[in-house]
C-alpha positions, -999 to 999 in steps of 0.1 A, spaced: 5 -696 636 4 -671 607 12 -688 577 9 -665 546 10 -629 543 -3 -609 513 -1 -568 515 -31 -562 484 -35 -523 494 -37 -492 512 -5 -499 540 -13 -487 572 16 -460 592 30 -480 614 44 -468 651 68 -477 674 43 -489 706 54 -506 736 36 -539 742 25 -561 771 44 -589 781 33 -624 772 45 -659 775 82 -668 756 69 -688 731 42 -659 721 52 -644 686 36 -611 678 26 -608 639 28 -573 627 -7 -565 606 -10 -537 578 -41 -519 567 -52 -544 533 -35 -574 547 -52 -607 539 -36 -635 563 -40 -672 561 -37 -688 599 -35 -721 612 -35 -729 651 -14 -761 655 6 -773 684 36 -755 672 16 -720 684 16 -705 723 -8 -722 741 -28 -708 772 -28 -730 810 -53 -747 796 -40 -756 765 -57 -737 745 -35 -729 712 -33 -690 699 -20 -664 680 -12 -630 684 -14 -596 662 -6 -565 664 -19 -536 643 -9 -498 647 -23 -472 623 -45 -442 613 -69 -452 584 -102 -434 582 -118 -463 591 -111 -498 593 -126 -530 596 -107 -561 608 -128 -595 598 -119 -633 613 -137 -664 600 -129 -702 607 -119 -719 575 -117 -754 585 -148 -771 607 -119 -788 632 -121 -750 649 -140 -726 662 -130 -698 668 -130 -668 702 -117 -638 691 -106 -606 714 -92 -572 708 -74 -550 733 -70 -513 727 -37 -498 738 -41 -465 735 -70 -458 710 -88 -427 729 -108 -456 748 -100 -466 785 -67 -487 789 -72 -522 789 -111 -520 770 -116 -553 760 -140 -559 730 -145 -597 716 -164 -607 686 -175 -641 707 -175 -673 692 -169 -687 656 -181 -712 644 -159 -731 619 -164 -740 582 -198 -723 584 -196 -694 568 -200 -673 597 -173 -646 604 -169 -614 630 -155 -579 630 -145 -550 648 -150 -512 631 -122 -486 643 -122 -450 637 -90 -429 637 -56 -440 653 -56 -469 669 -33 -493 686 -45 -527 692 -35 -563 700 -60 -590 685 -58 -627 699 -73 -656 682 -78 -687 695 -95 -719 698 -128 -725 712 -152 -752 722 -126 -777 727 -117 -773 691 -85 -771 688 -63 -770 656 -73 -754 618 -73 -732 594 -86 -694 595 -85 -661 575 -79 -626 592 -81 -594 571 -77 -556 574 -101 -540 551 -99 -499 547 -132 -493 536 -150 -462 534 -173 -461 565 -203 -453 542 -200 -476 516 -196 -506 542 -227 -497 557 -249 -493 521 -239 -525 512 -253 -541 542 -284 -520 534 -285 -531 501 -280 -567 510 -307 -563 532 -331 -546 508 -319 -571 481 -324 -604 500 -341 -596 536 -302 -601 551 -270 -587 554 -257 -619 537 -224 -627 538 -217 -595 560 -198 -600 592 -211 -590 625 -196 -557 632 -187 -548 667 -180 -512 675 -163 -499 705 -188 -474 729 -205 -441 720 -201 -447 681 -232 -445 663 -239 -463 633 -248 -441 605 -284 -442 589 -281 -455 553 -308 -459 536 -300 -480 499 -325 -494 479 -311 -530 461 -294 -524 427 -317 -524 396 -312 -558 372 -291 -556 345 -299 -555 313 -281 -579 290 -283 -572 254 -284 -601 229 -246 -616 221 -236 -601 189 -237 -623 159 -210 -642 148 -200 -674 127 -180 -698 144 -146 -691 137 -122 -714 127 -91 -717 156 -106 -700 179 -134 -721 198 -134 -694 229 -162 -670 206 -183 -702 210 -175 -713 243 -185 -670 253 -215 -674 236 -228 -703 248 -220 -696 282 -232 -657 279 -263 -671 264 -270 -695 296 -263 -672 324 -287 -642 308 -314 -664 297 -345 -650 310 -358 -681 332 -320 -677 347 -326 -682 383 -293 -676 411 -296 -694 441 -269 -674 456 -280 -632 452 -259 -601 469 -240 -569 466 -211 -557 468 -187 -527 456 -179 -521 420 -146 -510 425 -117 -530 407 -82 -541 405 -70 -530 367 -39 -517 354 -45 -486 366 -44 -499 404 -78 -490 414 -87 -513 447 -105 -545 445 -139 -555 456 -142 -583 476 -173 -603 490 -172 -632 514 -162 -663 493 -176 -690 519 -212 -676 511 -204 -696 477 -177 -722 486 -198 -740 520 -228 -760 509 -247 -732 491 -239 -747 454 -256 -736 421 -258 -701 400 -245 -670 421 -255 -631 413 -237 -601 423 -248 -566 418 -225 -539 423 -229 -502 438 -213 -481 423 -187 -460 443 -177 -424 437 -141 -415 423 -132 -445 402 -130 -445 365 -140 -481 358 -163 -505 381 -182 -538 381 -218 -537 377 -230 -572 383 -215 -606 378 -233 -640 370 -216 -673 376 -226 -708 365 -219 -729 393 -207 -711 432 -184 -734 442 -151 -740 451 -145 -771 440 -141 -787 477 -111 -766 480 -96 -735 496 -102 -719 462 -114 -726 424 -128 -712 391 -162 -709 379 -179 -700 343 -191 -667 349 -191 -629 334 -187 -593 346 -198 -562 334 -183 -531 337 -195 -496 339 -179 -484 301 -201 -513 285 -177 -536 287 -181 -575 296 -160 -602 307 -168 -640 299 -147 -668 308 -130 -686 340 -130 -666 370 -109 -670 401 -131 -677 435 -108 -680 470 -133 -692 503 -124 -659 517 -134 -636 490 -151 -633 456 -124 -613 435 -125 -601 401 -101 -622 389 -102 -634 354 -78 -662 346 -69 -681 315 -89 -678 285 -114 -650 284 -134 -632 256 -141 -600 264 -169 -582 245 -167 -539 242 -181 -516 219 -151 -520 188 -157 -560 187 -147 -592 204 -119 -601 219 -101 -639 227 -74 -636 246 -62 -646 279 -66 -627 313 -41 -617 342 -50 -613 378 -52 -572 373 -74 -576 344 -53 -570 313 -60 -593 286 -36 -603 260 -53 -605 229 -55 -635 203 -84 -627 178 -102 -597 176 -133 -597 158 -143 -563 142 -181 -557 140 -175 -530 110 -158 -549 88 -172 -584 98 -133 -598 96 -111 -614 129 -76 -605 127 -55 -633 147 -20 -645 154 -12 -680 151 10 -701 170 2 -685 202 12 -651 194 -9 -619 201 -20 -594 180 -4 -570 199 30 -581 192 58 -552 184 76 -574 156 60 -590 128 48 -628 134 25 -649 115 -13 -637 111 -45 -646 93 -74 -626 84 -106 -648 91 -146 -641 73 -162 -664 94 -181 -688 72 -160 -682 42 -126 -681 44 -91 -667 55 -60 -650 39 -26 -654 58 -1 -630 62 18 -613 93 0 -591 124 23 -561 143 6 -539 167 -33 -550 160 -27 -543 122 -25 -571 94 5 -575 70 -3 -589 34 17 -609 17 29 -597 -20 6 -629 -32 -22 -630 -10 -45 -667 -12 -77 -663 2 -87 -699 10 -123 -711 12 -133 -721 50 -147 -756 31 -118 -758 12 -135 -759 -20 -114 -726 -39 -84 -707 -34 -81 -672 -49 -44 -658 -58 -41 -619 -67 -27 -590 -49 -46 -577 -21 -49 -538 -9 -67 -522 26 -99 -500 11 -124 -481 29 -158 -498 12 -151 -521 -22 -158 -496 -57 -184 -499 -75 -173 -521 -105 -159 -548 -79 -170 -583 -75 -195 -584 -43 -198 -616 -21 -226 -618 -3 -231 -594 26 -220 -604 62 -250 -593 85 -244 -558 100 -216 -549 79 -213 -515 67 -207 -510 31 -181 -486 30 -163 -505 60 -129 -511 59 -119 -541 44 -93 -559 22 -99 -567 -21 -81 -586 -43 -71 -563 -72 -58 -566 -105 -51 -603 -124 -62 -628 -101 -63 -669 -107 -92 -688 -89 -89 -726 -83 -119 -745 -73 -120 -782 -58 -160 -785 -71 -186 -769 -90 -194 -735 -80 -210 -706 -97 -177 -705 -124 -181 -741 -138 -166 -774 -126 -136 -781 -110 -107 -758 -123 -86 -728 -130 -103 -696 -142 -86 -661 -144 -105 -626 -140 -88 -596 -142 -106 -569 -118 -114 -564 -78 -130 -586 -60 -139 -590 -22 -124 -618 -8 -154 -649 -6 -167 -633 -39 -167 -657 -69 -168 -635 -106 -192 -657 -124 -176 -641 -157 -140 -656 -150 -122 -672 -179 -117 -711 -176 -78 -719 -185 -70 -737 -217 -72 -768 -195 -100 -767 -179 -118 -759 -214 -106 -788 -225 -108 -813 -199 -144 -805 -197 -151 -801 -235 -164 -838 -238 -194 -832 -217 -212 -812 -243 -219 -844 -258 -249 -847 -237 -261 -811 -244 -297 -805 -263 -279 -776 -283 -249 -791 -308 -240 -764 -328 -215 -763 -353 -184 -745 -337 -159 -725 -357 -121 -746 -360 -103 -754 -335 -130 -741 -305 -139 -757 -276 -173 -767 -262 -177 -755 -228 -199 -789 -216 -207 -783 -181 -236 -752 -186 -259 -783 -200 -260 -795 -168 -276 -763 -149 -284 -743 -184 -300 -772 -209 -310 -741 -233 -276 -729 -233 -238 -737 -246 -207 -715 -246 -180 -723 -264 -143 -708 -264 -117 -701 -291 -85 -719 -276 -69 -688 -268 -98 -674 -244 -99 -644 -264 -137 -650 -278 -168 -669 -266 -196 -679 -283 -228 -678 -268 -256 -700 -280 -294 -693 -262 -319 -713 -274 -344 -691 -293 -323 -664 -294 -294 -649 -317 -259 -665 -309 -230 -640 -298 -200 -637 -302 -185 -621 -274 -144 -604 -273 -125 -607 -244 -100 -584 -231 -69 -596 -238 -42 -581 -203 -85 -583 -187 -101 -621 -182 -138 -619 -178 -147 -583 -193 -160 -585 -230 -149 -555 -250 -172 -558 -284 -204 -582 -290 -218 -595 -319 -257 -606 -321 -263 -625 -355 -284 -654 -364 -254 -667 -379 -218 -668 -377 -189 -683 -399 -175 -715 -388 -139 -696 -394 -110 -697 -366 -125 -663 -358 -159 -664 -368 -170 -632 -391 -216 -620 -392 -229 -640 -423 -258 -619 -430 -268 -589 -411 -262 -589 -373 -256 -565 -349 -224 -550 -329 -229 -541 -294 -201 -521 -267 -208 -513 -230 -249 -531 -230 -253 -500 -260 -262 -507 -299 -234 -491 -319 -245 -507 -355 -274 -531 -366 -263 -541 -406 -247 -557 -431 -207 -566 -420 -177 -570 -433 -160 -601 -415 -166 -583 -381 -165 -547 -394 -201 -526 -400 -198 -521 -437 -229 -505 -452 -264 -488 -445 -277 -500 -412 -292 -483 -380 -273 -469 -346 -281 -457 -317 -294 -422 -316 -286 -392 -291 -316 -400 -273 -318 -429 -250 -336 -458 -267 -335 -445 -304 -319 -452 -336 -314 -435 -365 -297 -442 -401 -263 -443 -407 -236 -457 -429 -202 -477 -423 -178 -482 -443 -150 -506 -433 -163 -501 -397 -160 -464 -399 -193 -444 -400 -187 -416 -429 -227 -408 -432 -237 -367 -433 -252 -370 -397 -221 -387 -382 -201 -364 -401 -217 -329 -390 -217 -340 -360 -177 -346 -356 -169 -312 -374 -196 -303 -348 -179 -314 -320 -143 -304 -334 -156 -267 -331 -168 -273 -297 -136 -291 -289 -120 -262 -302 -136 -235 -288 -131 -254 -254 -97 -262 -261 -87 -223 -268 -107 -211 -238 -83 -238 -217 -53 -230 -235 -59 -187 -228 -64 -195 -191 -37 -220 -191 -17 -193 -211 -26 -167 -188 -19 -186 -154 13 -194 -174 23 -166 -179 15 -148 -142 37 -180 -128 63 -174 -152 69 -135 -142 67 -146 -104 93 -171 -118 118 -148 -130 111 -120 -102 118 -147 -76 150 -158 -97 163 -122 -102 156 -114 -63 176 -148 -58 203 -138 -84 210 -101 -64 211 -117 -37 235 -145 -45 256 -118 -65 256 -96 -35 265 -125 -11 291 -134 -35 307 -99 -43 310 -99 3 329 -130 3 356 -125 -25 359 -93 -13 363 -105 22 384 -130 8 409 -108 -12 412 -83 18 423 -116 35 447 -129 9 462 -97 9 463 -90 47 483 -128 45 506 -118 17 516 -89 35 520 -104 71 541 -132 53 560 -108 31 567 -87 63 578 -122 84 601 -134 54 618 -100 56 622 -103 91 636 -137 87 663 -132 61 668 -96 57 657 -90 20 630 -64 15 611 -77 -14 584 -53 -15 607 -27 -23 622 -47 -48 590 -52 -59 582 -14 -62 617 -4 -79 612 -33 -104 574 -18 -110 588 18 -114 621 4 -138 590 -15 -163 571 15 -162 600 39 -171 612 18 -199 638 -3 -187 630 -30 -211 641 -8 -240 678 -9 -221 704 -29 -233 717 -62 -210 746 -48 -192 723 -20 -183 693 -38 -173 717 -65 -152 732 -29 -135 696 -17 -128 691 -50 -112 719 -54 -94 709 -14 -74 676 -24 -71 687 -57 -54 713 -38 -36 688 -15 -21 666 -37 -10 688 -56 12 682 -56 53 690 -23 67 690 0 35 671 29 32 664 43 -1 677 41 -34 711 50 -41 725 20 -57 693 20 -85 698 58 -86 736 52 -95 729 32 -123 701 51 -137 726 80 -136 752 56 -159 725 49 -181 715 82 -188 691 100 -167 667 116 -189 657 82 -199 624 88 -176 629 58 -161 636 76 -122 602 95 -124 584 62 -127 596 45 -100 562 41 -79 537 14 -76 515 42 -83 524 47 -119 504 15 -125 469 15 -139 441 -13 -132 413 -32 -151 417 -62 -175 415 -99 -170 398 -125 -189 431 -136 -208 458 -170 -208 483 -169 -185 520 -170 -198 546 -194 -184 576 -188 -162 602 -196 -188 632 -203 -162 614 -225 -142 643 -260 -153 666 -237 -167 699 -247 -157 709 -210 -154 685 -209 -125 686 -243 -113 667 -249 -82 642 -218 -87 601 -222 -90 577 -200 -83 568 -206 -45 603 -214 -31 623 -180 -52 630 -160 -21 642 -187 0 665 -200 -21 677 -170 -24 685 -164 10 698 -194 16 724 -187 -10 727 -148 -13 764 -153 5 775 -183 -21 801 -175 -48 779 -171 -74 754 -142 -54 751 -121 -87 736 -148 -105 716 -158 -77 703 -123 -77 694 -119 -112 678 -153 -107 655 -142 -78 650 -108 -94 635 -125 -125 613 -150 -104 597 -118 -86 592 -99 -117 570 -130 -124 553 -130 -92 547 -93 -99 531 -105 -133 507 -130 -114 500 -108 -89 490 -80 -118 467 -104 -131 452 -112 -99 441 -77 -90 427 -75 -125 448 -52 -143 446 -52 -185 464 -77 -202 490 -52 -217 494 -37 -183 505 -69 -177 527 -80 -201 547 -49 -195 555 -68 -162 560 -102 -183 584 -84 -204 602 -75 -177 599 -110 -164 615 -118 -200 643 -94 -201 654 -98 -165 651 -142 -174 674 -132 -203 698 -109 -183 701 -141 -157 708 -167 -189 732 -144 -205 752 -138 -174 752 -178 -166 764 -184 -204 791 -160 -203 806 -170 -167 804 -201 -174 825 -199 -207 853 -178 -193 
């Protein structure tokens, strides 16, 4: 009975062949090429006239070669195994059988086929065994390769090993290989690394790489196989007999690998602790691959009594040419990553709770220096996330350090050191505390006691500034223990003993003004100093004083001569006043380690030297200063005129680009004005462009010198004629006549009579616009009010009205097309006279 099948590779074409009969209860399992199948012959399978239980297979398919392996599992069977080709170019009906298995030896047979074949393969019981387990598998294999790894085994061991028997049908020659056993590898020393803290697989990989490459490491188990692999990228797997290491041959195991051409990764040996299988079908063992990139595996690794895969499982470290990494492993190799431990920088990035570094959000994280400490944060994608207050925690718990932290490439040069991790580069990259950072300790350390110190500055994290600041409390907590201290002397008001130096430094005291702003530092045998601290900088001391004597003042002032001392270099040796040089004394000369007279005054130097050397330096300065300012000048300058060239070029072309639109635009408005103009005469009849142009020509002539009656005539024609239908101007001409035609007023009746140019000036209001004389009238509704009441009883006034309202239009439009502005109060004041003519004629109808 086939219980399990498992397709791992390389699926063989499969053909429609007929089949012999066999017995009703017979059930024919289809086989694929890389088919690994778990039987079992029970009483539920077909049994022979004898009783003899079996099962049947049937495999079609055209691999280059093949070879099809059976092996008893179980020592309640053996096994008799036979194959029948079908139609395989061999005669009909060939028989081949692999004889007899025994069971849970170890021992196992096979059949090699070349090109298509069609076979049935029956296994069944033997020897009177009857029922248990066994394996079958299809194996593509490369012909070749099959045969130099029994040649290797061979050469290796004096056997084939684990090799089956191979059978081959007639007339097919066995090549000649000719393999010498795989060289030793050679395992180079585990790299160095403090245990760190969480992550107890590091350990647990060392130990256990440490044991199997020891050099008195013996296996009692030795072989070959192929270094191909299952990995992401779905290259096969190699596979060796597992019952060579699960039956009664216990202790270390060695495999060393061929290598086989074509595949981009491969094993080259594996050593496990223990071979065994744990009296099962299948268990782990301790062991470790290597792979051909340099790589190596360490950890739990899967064995099965029917092969030796390369399967990692569970918690692995795997060990490559960037680092270390714990993580956990899959059956196709991938490992999800942990910690990884970066041989550059000596630091382990990590995820906590379980996470992996790898993670696409952000999720918790630590930094780890294994043996000092670690700083938590967040990890995304195999980078580290700092906090905005980063606290690097001592890995004994003994101080905490608070600051802002920044990635660097190396620590500068003014920066705290800790001391060096072994094989860390000193420009690696690594993280630094930066800026104003508070350090609380749990013990003595290099700072002092137990406390709170500040220190302004960068500092690696694990380095302790031995010039930190104590805090106000920690001076004083501790100020009672100078009592016991060989120097007592007498401090300045209000300052605070720091007690603790007696008990490492008998010869020496510091004290502190309460503040933290100065320290003074008493050396037996040596003058005291008086030390200024940075203020916004803990721990850096701006200004020193070196006097036999100081004041016992709140700030303590030279009694005597003394000297005053900036970045380790003399600046005065003298007389003082308070803290300021004040008088003849000596200074440091140009020349390293010399002096040379000079004289303060109030702590500024005014002797002849100091002072011909400043006027010195002015001249310099000066000379330097106008050499810089003619080339800035100068590149100034040149920048400048490229400046203005590329504004001007900008300008033109702006100006150009502007003078295409309006004029694109005004062609437009016009082309719209006229189409509308032409559509409202259409709709209602009234030309008012020609009443336009009459109304032009009647300013122009002088129509606004006429009196009312006369001007209402002229508008009354030049309304009349520009009604729907009419052609010319006899109703205008009419009254031009009655008003006297040598008024010049018909000459100038053309638009053309009209000059241009102007602009720039206020526009003047449209006077009727609420009169009650042309109630109902505005600006954009004039001519179709007007048509809509041009039949009405009052159509005169209606027309005077309308006529006015377009004499205005005329005066906006004038404006518009940028005529001058007395061109275009000639229209207004025809605008004006025409409003007037409309407002008379309403008055005087109105009081009749």
């Amino acid at each position: 009975m086939a219980r399990r099948s498992v397709v791992v590779s390389l699926a063989a074409l499969l053909v429609a062949v007929p089949l012999p009969a066999f017995a009703a209860r017979t059930v024919i399992n289809e086989l694929q090429a890389g088919q690994i199948i778990d039987g079992q012959l029970d009483e539920t399978d077909a049994s022979s006239l004898l009783g003899v239980p079996y099962d049947v297979y049937h495999l079609v398919g055209t691999p280059p070669d093949m070879v099809l392996t059976v092996a008893a599992d179980s020592a309640d069977v053996d096994l008799s195994v036979s194959v029948k080709f079908v139609n395989a170019g061999w005669t009909a009906g060939d028989l081949l059988s692999l004889g007899e298995i025994g069971g849970g030896n170890g021992a196992s047979g096979g059949i090699e086929l070349v090109g298509p074949a069609d076979l049935l393969i029956e296994v069944r019981s033997a020897n009177g065994k009857k029922f248990g387990a066994y394996s079958l598998r299809v194996e593509a294999v490369d012909r070749t390769d099959f045969y130099r790894v029994r040649a290797a085994r061979q050469a290796l061991s004096g056997d084939a090993g684990d090799i089956a028997t191979i059978k081959r049908p007639k007339n097919m020659p066995e090549p000649a290989v000719v393999v010498d056993a795989p060289a030793a590898v050679a395992y180079p020393p585990f790299p160095a690394l403090a245990p760190v803290p969480g992550f107890p697989q590091f350990e647990q990989a060392r130990a256990l790489y440490n044991e199997l490459t020891a050099p008195d490491w013996k296996p009692a188990i030795q072989t070959v196989g192929l270094g191909t692999v299952i990995d992401a990228t779905g290259i096969p797997v190699s596979r060796i007999n597992g019952l060579a290491f699960c039956e009664g041959r216990k202790g270390p195991v060695e495999v060393r690998y061929l290598p086989v051409a074509g595949t981009q990764r491969q094993l080259t040996s594996f050593r496990a602790r223990e071979a065994d299988c744990g009296g099962g079908a299948s268990g782990s063992v301790d062991g470790l691959y290597t792979f051909s990139d340099g790589s190596t595996l360490i950890g739990k690794v899967w064995l099965r009594r029917n092969d030796l895969r390369v399967r990692a499982i569970g918690p692995v470290v795997v060990w490559t040419r960037d680092g270390l990494i714990a993580g956990t492993a899959a059956a196709d190799m991938t490992v999800t990553p942990l910690a990884v431990w970066n041989p550059a920088s000596g630091i382990v990035l990590a995820a906590l709770d379980g996470g992996t570094t790898a993670s696409k959000t952000a999720i918790p994280g630590r930094l780890i220096y294994p043996g000092l400490g670690a700083i938590d944060g967040q990890v995304q994608a195999g980078r580290f996330l700092p906090p905005s207050e980063a606290h690097f925690v001592a890995e004994d718990g003994t101080y905490q350090t608070s600051g802002l932290i920044v990635e660097s490439k190396g620590a500068p040069q003014d920066a705290v050191r800790r001391n060096p991790i072994d094989g860390v580069a000193a420009d690696a990259i690594t993280w630094l505390l930066t800026g104003l950072t508070r350090i609380e300790t749990t013990t003595t350390t290099v700072l002092g006691p137990a406390g709170a110190y500040l220190y302004h500055g960068t500092l690696e994290a694990g380095a302790l500034p031995a010039e930190a600041r104590p805090e106000p409390a920690t001076l004083a907590r501790h100020a009672l223990s100078a009592a016991d201290c060989t120097i007592r002397p007498n401090l300045p008001i209000g300052w605070l003993p720091w007690g603790p130096n007696c008990a490492t430094t008998p010869d020496r005291l510091d004290a502190w003004s309460i503040d933290g702003r100065y320290r003074l530092r008493y050396v037996a045998d040596l003058p005291v100093r008086l030390q200024e601290i940075a203020a916004d900088r803990p721990g850096h001391v701006t200004s020193e004083w070196r006097a036999a004597e100081f004041s016992a003042d709140r700030i303590p002032t030279v009694v005597g001569s003394g000297e005053l001392w900036r970045n380790d270099q003399l600046v005065y040796r003298g007389v003082f006043e308070g803290l300021l040089p004040n008088g003849e004394g000596e200074c440091s000369g140009e020349m390293p380690d010399t002096t040379e007279p000079c004289t303060f005054l109030s702590g500024e130097r005014i002797d002849a030297i100091h002072l011909a050397r400043m006027e010195q330096k002015k001249l310099d300065d000066g000379r330097s200063a106008a050499t810089a300012a003619r080339i800035k000048a100068e590149a100034d300058e040149k920048a400048r005129l490229q400046r203005i060239a590329q504004q001007e070029a900008q300008r033109q072309a702006e100006a150009k680009a502007a003078a295409q639109r309006a004029a694109a635009q005004r062609a437009a408005e016009l082309e719209a004005q006229r189409r509308a103009q032409q559509q409202a005469e259409a709709e209602n009849g009234f030309q008012w462009g020609k009443l336009a142009a009459i109304a032009t020509g009647a300013v122009l002539g002088g129509a606004g010198s006429l009196d009312s009656g006369t001007q209402a005539q002229l508008l009354m024609g030049a309304v009349q004629d520009s009604m729907g239908g009419v052609d010319g101007m006899s109703s205008t001409s009419a009254a031009i006549g009655s008003a006297g035609g040598g008024s010049g007023i018909g000459s100038a009746l053309s638009p053309s009579a009209a000059g241009g140019g102007g602009g720039g000036f206020a526009t003047r209001s449209n006077t009727l616009i609420g009169s009650t004389a042309c109630a109902g009238y505005s600006n954009d509704n004039y001519k179709e009010f007007f048509a809509s009441n041009s039949d009405g009883p009052d159509v005169q006034l209606h027309t005077m009205c309308a006529a006015a309202f377009n004499y205005y239009a005329m005066y906006l439009n004038a404006i518009k097309q940028g005529y001058s502005e007395a061109q275009c109060n000639q229209t207004y004041g025809a605008f004006q006279q025409a409003a007037s003519v409309a407002t008379n004629f309403y008055e005087s109808t109105r009081t009749r």
